[in-house]
C-alpha positions, 0 to 999 in steps of 0.5 A: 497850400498854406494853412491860416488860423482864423477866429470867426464866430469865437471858434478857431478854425485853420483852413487850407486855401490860396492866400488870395483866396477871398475871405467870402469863400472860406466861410463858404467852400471851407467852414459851411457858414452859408449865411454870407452871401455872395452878390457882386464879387466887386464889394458894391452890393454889401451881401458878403458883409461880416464884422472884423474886429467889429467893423462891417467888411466886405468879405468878398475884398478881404483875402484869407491871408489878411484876415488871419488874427482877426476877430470875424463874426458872420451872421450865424454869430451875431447871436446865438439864438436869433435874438440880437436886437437887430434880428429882432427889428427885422422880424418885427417889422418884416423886413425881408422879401426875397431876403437874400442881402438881409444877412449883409444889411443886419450886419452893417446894420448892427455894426453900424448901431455899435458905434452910433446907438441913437442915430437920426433918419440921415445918419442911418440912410448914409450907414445903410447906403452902401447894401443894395437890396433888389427888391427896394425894401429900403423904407422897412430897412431903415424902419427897423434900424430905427426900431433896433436902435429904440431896443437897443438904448 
């Protein structure tokens, strides 16, 4: 079985798994960073959502091999003490119900307010778009983007 080098959360890891083995798994079954959530499977739902190289990705489409030399960050490496301005915007407008897409939805969104730090309603509609949540919580969801990007600026 090959073995694959991989930053994620600024720590060096070297795994054993298939090359077509999706990234999703890898932080899950070898590294125990359970925070990313698997939904689909199919990279419709947005639950696996981590940053490469800054970029929200589906860790579900990303295999172990492609994702060697990248910089992977997951939820548990967003901030060290659950404070990143997101996490914050979430807790304060509370956000999460059953919570289980909330790790992909903070993902996206951070990565989201990364490249666009005072965006309007639309533009943030259209960022979060992609990340479906079973229990519609997508006012509250866009709300705290919104309260994210105030603490952010």
């Amino acid at each position: 079985m090959p073995t694959f080098n991989l930053t994620i959360n600024n720590k060096k890891h070297t795994v054993e798994a298939a090359m077509d083995t999706p990234l999703l798994w890898v932080l899950r079954d070898h590294i125990n960073l359970v925070g990313t959530k698997y939904g689909c499977g199919i990279g419709q739902c947005g639950a696996c959502t981590v940053h490469v190289n800054g970029t929200a990705t589906r860790s579900c489409l990303l295999q172990v091999s492609q994702a060697e030399g990248m910089k992977i960050t997951t939820i548990e490496g967003l901030s060290e003490d659950g404070k990143h301005p997101v996490q914050e915007a979430w807790k304060d407008i509370d956000v999460p119900q059953c919570g289980y897409c909330q790790s992909g939805q903070i993902m996206t969104a951070s990565a989201f307010l990364e490249n666009n730090p005072a965006p309007n309603e639309s533009e943030i509609r259209n960022a979060m778009h992609g990340n479906i949540c079973r229990c519609a919580s997508y006012n509250s969801i866009e709300k705290a983007v919104k309260v994210a990007a105030e603490k952010l600026s």
